[in-house]
N, C-alpha and C positions, 0 to 999 in steps of 0.2 A: 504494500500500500504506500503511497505515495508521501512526503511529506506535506504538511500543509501548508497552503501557499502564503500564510501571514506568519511566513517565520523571520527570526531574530536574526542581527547578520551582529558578527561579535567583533568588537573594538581590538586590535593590538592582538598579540599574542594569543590563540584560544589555550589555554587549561582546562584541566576535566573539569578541576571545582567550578568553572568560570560555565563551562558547557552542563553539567550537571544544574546548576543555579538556573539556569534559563529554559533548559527543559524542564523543570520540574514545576517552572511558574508559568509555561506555557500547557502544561498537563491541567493543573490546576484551575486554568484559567477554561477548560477544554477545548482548548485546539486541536488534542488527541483525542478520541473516545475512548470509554472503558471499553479493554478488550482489544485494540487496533493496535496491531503491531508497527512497532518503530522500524522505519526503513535504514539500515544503517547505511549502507550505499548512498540511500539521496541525501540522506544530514550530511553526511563526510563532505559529500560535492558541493552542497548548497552551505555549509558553514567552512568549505575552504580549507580544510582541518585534515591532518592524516585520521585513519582509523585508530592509535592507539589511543590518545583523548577520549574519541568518543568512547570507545570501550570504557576507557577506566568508566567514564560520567556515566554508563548504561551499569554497569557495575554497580556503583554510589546507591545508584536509585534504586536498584533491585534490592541491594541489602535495608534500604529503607523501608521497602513493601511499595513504592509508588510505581516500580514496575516489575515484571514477573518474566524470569526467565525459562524458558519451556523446550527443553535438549531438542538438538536437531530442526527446530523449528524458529524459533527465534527470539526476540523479547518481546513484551505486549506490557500495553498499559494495564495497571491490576483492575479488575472488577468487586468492587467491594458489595457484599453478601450484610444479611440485617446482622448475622452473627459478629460481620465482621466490625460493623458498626457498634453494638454495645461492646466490644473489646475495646475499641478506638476509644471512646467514652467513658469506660472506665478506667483508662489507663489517664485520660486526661483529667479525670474526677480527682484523681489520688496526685498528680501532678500540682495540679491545684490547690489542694488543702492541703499539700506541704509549702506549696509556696507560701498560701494567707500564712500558715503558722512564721513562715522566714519571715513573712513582711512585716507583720505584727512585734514581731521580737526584736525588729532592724533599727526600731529608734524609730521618732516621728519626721527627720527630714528624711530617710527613706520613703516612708509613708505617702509624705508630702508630693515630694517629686513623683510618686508614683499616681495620685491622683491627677495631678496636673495632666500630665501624658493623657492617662485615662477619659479625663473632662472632653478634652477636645477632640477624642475620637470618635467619644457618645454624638458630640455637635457634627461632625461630620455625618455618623451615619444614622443623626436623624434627617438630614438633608436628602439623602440616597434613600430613605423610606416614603421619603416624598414625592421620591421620583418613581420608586419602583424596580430598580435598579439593583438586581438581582448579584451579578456579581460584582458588583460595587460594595453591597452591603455583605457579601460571602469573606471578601478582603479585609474592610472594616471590623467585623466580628470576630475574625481570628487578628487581627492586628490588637483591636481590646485585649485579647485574653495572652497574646504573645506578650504586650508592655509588661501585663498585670506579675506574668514569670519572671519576664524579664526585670519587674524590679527588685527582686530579690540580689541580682548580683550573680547566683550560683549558674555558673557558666554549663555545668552537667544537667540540671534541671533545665536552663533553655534549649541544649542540643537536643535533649532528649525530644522538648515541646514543639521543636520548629519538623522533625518528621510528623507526628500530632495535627501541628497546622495544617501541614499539607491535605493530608489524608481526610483530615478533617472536610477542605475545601473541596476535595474529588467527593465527598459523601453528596455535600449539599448542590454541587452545580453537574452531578449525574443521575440524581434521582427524581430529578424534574418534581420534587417537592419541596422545594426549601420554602422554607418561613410563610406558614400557614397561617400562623400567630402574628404575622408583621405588627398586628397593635400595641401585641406587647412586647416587643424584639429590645425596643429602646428602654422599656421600664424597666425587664429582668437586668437589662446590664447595669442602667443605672442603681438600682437597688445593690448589685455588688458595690459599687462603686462607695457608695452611701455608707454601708456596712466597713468596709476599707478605712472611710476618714476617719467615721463614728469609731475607730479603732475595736467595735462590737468581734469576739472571735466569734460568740457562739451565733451570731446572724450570720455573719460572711460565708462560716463554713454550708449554713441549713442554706443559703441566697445559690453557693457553687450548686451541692449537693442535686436542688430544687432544677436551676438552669440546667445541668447535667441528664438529668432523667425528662426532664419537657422535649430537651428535644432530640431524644431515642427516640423517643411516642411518637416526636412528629416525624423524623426520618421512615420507622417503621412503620406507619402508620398505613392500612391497606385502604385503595380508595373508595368512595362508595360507590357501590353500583345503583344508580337509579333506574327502577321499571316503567318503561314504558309502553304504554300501552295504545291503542290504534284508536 
């Protein structure tokens, strides 16, 4: 299969890290479908790049689960399963409620500067709820919850949460269900957010907890079928 024709062309030197980075936010963004195999041939020619970059970058990304190596056949974009999704969720559950506890314990200009970040992302993607603007607000969401790790500091905890994000963003902009809920997309996060300054642990952690399980429900969520009748 072909690459897509709104691909990236790369600055200076390609690296794998540099080529991984860009395929993976080109995944994300679904350029690729779940399922469609990565043409190694057309990436090399059309990013100008020998074959061993792109391998290590197709490497990176399989060991992250955002692509899937299948012997003799080739790599494919992952397809993620509901299974796969409450995995993703609760691995990002428990991510989280170790950061609140880092953040909470980090002193209040930690705090501080973590809200600030936070503030202006909520203002951002209540702008893109406005619009409707589906992966604008899939970015945004995980950009909240990225800062919120990332203010902790622990460089392990955000490696861990940036494959998380990823995977995260392939859940929501492949299953042609994201945010069901848009009304309250902006209140649950701000509620974290509130719970954060309020330096509150035991909200924070029920706020992650609560945001975590909503939206398994609505990922997995079967649609309905309505009867129609003649």
């Amino acid at each position: 299969m072909a690459a897509p024709e709104t691909m990236f062309v790369l600055e200076g030197r390609p690296t794998a890290q540099l080529i991984a980075d860009q395929l993976r936010e080109l995944i994300v963004q679904g350029a690729f479908s779940p399922g469609q195999q990565v043409n190694e041939s057309a990436l090399a020619s059309q990013l100008s790049t020998s074959r061993g970059p792109l391998r290590e970058a197709l490497q990176r990304l399989c060991q992250e689960g955002i692509l899937v190596s299948k012997r003799n056949r080739g790599v494919f974009v992952a397809e993620l399963s509901e299974d796969d999704i409450r995995e993703i969720y609760a691995v990002r559950e428990a991510v989280e409620l170790a950061a609140a506890t880092t953040l909470l314990d980090s002193g209040q200009d930690k705090i501080s500067d973590t809200c600030r970040v936070l503030k202006g992302i909520i203002k951002n993607m209540a702008k893109q709820v406005a619009a409707s603007d589906w992966q604008a607000l899939a970015r945004l969401d995980m950009e909240f919850h990225t800062a919120f790790v990332s203010g902790t500091g622990n460089t392990r905890l955000i490696r861990i949460y940036q494959t998380l994000a990823a995977e995260t963003r392939m859940c929501i902009l492949s299953l042609e269900v994201a945010y069901p809920r848009i009304d309250v997309l902006v209140q649950e996060h701000q509620l974290i957010l509130d719970h954060l300054e309020a330096a509150d642990r035991q909200g924070l952690q029920k706020a992650i907890k609560r945001h975590m399980q909503k939206a398994v429900e609505d990922l997995t969520a079967k649609p309905e079928i309505t009867e129609i009748t003649a």
